[in-house]
C-alpha atoms as one frame of an Amber mdcrd trajectory, in Angstrom:
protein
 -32.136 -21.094  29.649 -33.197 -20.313  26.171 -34.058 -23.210  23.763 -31.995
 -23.820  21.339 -33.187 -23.874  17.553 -33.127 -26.846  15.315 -30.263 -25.213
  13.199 -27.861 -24.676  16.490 -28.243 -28.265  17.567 -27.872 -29.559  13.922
 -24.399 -27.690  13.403 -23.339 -28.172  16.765 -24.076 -32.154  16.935 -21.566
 -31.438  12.974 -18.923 -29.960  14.639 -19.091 -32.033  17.515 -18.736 -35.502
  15.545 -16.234 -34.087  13.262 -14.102 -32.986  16.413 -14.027 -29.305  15.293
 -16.471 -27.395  18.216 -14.495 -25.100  20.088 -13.296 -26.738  23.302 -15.319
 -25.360  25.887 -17.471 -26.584  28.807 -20.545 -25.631  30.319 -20.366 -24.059
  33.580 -24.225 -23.511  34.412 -23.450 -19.840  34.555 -25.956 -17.261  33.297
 -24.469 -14.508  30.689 -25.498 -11.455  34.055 -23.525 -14.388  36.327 -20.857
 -14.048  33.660 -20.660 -10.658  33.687 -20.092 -10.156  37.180 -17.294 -12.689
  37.746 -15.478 -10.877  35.020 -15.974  -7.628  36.399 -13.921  -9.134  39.307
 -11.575 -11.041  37.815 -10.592  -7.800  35.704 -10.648  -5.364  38.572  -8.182
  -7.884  40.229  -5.946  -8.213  37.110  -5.444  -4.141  36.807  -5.194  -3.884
  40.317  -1.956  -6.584  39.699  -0.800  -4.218  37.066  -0.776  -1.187  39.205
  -3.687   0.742  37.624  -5.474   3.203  39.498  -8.896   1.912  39.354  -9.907
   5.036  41.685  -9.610   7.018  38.386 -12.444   7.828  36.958 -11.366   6.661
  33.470 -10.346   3.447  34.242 -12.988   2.742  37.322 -15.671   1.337  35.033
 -13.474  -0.628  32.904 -13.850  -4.136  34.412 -17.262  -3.475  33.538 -16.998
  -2.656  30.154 -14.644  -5.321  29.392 -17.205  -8.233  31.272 -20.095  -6.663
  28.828 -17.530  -6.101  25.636 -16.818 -10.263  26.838 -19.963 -11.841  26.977
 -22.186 -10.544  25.178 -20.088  -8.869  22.187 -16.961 -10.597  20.657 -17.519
 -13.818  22.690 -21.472 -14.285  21.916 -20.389 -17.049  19.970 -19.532 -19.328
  22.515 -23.419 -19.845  23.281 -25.969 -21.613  20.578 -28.204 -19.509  21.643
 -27.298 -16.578  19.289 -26.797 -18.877  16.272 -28.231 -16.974  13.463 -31.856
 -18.088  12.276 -31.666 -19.467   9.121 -33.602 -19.463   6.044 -33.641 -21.988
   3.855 -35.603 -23.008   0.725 -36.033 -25.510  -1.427 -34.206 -25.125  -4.934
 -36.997 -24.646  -7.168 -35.115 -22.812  -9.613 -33.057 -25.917 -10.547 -29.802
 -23.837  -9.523 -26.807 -25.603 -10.638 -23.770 -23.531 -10.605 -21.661 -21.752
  -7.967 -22.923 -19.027  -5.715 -20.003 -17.347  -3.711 -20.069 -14.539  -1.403
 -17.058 -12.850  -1.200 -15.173 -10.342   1.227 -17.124 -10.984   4.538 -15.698
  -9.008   7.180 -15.009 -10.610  10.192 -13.527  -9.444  13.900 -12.386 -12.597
  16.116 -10.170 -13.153  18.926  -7.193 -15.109  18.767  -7.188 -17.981  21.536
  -3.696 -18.458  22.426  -3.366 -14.422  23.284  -6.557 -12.449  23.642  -5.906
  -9.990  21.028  -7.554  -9.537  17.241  -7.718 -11.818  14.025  -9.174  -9.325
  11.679 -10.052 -10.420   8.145 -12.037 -11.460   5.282 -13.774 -14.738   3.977
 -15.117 -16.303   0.961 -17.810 -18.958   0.654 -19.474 -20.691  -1.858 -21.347
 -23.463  -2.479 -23.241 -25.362  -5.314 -26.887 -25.657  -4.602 -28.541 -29.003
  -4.060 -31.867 -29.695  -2.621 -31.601 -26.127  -0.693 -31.084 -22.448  -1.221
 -29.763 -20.480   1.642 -30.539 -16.997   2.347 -27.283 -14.789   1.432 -27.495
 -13.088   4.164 -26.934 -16.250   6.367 -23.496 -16.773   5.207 -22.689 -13.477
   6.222 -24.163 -14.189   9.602 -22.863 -17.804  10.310 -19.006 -16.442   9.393
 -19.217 -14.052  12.012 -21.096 -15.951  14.564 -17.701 -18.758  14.618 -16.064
 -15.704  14.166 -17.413 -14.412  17.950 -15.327 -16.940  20.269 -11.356 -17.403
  20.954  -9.961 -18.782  17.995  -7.721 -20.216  15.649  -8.382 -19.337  11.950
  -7.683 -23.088  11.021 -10.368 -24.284  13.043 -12.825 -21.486  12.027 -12.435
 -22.038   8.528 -13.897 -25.818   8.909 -16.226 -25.188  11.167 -17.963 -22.350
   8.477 -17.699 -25.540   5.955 -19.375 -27.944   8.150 -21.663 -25.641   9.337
 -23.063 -24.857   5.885 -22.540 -28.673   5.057 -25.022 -29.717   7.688 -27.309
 -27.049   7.188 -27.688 -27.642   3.171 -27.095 -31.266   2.926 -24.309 -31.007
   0.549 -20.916 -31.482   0.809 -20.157 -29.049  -1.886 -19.142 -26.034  -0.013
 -16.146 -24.433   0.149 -14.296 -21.960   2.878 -11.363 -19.485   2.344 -10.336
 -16.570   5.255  -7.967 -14.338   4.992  -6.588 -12.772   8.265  -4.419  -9.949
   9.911  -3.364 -11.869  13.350  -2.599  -9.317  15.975  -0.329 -11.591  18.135
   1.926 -11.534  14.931   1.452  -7.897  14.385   1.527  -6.320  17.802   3.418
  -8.542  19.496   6.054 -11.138  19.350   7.476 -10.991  15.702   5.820  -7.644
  15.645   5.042  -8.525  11.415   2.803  -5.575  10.442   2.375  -7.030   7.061
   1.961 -10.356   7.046  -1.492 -11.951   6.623  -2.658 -15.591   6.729  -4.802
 -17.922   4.385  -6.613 -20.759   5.164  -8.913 -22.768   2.958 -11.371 -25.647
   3.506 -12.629 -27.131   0.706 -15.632 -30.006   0.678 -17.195 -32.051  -2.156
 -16.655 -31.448  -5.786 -14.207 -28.441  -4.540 -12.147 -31.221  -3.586 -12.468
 -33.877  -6.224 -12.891 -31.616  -9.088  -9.889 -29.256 -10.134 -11.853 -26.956
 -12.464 -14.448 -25.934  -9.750 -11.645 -25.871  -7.771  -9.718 -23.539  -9.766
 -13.373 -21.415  -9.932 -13.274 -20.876  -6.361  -9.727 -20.353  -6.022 -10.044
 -17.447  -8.974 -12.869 -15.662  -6.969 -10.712 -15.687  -3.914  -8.274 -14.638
  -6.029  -5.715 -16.556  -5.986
């Protein structure tokens, strides 16, 4: 089992006591142990549907999907690929608002399987620490990486960033294309959904508020 950095336990031990971690359990199962009960589990599920897994297009897809699974666009159900983490300490006396804006992001709706595609925005005014930009980026999509709900993924991006940084001034906005709305259901090709989580001095103060809200554009 692969140790877990100092950064993985410190945002999971967040979420945790916040009650935002993604309800999941730990079944002592390795990711190759993973792989091959899904590769069964699918086989038996197109078998169900009548697919012709003798076809030589279709006879490797249980496989693909137990791969595409565990260690693709669910790799953020284990700590273990939390994104390493640079931070430094604010020696430039940085006072004012760094936001990153339009981070793509690919997740997987939890209540049916299929794809949340959108964009988010952070930003957050440096304290003590400086995080690396690219970290954002790489913390968004690692949440991202797990069955979701964009609600939930939104806060756990702020507390994430809260924990790591010591600050509560962070603040979280996604905006989404939900595929169980679009090609399913409702069938709503156009529709999109926004979700915002705001911390700090996003919260209490309305001008820095307004500040984020204008780079979101909105």
């Amino acid at each position: 089992m692969t140790a877990l950095s100092e950064a993985a336990i410190l945002v999971r031990s967040a979420l945790e006591a916040r009650g935002l971690e993604t309800p999941m359990l730990d079944n002592g199962l390795t990711l190759d142990e993973k792989q091959q009960r899904i590769t069964g589990l699918m086989t038996e599920m197109m078998d169900v549907l009548g697919l012709d897994l003798a076809d030589d297009s279709l006879c490797e897809t249980p496989k693909r999907i137990a791969k595409m699974y565990v260690r693709e666009v669910f790799s953020g159900l284990d700590y273990a690929h939390f994104p390493k983490i640079t931070l430094i300490d604010n020696k430039m006396k940085v006072d004012e608002m760094v936001q990153v804006r339009d981070i793509s992001l690919t997740s997987t709706c939890e209540h049916h399987f299929v794809t949340i595609d959108g964009t988010a925005t952070v930003a957050y005014i440096p304290r003590g620490k400086v995080i690396g930009l690219s970290k954002i980026n790489r913390i968004v999509q690692f949440f991202a990486r797990r069955p979701q709900v964009q609600e939930r993924l939104t806060q756990q991006v702020l507390v994430a960033l809260q924990a790591l940084l010591e600050s509560d001034d962070v603040a979280v906005s996604i905006s989404a294309v939900h595929y169980c709305v679009k090609a399913r259901g409702v069938m709503d090709s156009t529709s999109s959904t926004t979700t915002t989580s705001l911390g700090g001095i996003f919260k209490s103060r309305p001008d820095t508020r307004q500040e984020f809200l204008t780079g979101v554009g909105r």
